[in-house]
N, C-alpha and C positions, 0 to 999 in steps of 0.2 A: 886329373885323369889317373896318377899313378893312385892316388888313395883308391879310386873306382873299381881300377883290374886288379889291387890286391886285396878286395872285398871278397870273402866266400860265400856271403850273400847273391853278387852282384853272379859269380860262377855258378852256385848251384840254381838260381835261378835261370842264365843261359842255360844250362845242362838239361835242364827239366823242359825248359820253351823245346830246345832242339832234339827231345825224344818224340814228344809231341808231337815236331811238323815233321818228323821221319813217319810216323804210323799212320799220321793222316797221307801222305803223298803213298805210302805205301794202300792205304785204305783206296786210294782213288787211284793207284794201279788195277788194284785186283774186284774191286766194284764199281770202278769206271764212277762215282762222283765219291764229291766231299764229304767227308762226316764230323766237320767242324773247320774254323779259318784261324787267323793270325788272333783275333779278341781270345779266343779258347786258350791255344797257346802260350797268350803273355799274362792271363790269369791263371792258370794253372804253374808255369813257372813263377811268376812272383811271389803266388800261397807257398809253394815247395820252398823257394829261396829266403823268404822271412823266415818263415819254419825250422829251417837250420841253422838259422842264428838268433833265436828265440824271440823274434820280434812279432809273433803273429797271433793279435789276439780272436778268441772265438768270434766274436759277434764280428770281426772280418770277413771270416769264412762263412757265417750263415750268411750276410747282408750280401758279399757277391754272389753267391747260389741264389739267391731269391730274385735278385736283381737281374740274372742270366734267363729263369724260369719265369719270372711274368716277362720276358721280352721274347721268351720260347714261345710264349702261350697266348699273348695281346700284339705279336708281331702287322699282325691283319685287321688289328680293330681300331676304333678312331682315337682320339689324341688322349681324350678325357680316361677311355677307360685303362688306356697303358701308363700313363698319370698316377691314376689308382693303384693298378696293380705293381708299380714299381715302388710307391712308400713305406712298405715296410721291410724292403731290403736299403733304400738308400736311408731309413730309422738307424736301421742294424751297424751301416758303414760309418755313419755318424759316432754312433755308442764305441764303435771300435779305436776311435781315438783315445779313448780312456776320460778319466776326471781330470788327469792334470792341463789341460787349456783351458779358456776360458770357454763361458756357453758358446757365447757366439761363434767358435772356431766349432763348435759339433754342428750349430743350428749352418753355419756355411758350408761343411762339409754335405750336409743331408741334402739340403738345396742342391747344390752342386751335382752331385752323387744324382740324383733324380732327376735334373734338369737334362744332365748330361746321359742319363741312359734312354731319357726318350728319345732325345733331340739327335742320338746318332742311328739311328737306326733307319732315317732318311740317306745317308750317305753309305750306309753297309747293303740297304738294299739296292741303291742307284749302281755303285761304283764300290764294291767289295776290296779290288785291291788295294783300294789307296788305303782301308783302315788300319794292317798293319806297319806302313811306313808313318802316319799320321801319329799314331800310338806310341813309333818308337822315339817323332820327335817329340811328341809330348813329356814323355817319361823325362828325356832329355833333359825340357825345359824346367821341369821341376826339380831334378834335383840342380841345376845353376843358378834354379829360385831362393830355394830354401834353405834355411842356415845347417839343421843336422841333416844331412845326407843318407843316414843308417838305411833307414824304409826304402829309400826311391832308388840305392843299386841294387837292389833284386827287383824291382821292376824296371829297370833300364834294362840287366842283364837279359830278362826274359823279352821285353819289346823286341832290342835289338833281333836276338835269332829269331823270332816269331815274324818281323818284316821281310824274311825270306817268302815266306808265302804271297806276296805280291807279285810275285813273278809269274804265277799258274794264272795264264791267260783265260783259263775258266772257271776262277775261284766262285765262290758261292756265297750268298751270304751267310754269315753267323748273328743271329740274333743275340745269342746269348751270351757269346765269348766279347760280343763290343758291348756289349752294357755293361758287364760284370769289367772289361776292363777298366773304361773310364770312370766305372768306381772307385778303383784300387789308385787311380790315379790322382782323385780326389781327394781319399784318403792320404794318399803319402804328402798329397799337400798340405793337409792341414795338422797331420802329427809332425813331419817337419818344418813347418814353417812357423808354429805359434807362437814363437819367441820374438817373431820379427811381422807384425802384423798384415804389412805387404807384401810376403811372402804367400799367406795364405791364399790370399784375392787371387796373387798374378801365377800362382802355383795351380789353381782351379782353373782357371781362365786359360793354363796352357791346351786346354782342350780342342781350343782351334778351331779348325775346319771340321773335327767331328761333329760339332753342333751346328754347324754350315747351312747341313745337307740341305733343307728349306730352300733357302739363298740359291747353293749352287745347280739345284735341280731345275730353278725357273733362270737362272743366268745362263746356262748351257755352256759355263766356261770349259775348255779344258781343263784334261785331270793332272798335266804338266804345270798350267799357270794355278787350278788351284794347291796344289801341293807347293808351290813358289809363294802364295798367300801367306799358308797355312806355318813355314818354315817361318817368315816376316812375321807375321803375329805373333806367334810364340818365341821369336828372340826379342819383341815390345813387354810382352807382360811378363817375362821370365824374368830380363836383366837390366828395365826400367822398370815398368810396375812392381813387382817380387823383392825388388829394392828399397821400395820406400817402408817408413816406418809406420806409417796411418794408412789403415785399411781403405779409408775415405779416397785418399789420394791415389792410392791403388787402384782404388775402384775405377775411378777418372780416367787415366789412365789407358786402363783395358778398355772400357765402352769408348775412348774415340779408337783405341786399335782396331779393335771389332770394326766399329762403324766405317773404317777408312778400307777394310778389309775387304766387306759387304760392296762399298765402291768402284773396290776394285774388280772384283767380280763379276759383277754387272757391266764396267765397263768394258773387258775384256771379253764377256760372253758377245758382245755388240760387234764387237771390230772382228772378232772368230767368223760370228754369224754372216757380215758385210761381205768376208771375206771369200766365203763357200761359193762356190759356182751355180748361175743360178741354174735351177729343173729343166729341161727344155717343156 
């Protein structure tokens, strides 16, 4: 923790998240709605906070812009064509790891990176607030995954302040700010973790409950018991899977967290649902 809060990274990236959620809550004083949420927030503080400790390379910054803009623009169309029009930004996020890992840490980042900007965008349109508290444990979980930490405290610093905006009982969705996040999340997974193979997997995989949304849309859990999921998952693949040296075993690992996650949810959506008083 003490390396984390003496990072300038880990600062300027807060600093930049919390301009951000000032101009937006000011924007939605003085034009009554949102003009972006927590995903905007913690990817633009994380670009500014790499940036100033020179870890930010270009095809970063195209790959979440692109990643943000086909989720702007296929937010409303079916699975396949948002598919589409998210590959060649999570290409981009992938390339932004550089050459030094190996393939498979770029070809797992891009999966990832794409997997994960469809698949949240079920839980930013259901339930907006949880994605900046989700995001911040996510970051969380990555950098207690990963062996170099450098990348993932400026996007810790920037989550964190950006989960303030959970609080605006009318928040809105962000399309664009929750893909482009869990891009960057992706990324810091697999530029710090490819020394340590299980780093990679369980660094991705902290994605959590952002890729849920499916699941918890037809479970009707709470957004109290899924954020209790969502924190248990990501302390499974963070600092058991993230742990291991073989990505295989990694991999293990997370698909039964996931799986026992899915479980839970379901089973929790059941006992909520029993519980409700019936209609007269």
């Amino acid at each position: 923790m003490k390396v984390l809060l003496s990072d300038t990274g880990f600062w300027v990236g807060f600093g930049a998240a919390v301009v951000v959620v000032v101009l937006l809550v000011l924007g939605r004083a003085v034009s009554g709605r949102w003009w972006g949420g927590a995903g905007l927030a913690v990817s633009f503080g994380a670009l500014v906070g790499l940036g100033a400790v020179g870890l930010l390379p270009g095809a970063l910054v195209g790959g979440t812009l692109l990643l943000g803009a086909a989720a702007l623009l296929t937010a409303r169309r079916s699975t396949a064509v948002r598919v589409a029009a998210a590959v060649p930004g999570a290409a981009l996020v992938a390339l932004g790891v550089g050459t030094g890992p190996p393939t498979w840490v770029r070809v797992a980042v891009g999966v990832g990176a794409l997997a994960s900007a469809v698949l949240v965008q079920d839980i930013d349109h259901d339930r907006p607030r949880l994605v900046g508290v989700c995001v911040a444990v996510a970051a969380l979980g990555v950098y207690v995954a990963v062996p170099d930490t450098e990348q993932a405290r400026a996007l810790v610093g920037a989550a964190v302040a950006s989960s303030a905006l959970g609080l605006a009982p009318d928040a809105r969705p962000d399309p664009a700010g929750s893909a482009a996040a869990v891009g960057l999340i992706a990324w810091a997974a697999g530029i710090g973790g490819w020394t340590r193979p299980g780093a990679v997997v369980g660094g991705i995989a902290c994605v959590g409950l952002l890729v849920l949304g499916p699941v918890l849309r037809r479970a009707g859990a709470s957004s109290a018991m899924a954020l209790l999921v969502h924190v248990g998952l990501v302390a499974v693949v963070a600092r058991v899977a993230g742990l291991r040296e073989r990505a295989a075993t990694a991999g293990l690992i997370a698909a039964a967290a996931y799986a026992l996650g899915v479980v839970v949810l379901v089973a929790a959506g059941r006992v909520e649902r029993a519980r409700r008083p019936a209609e007269p």
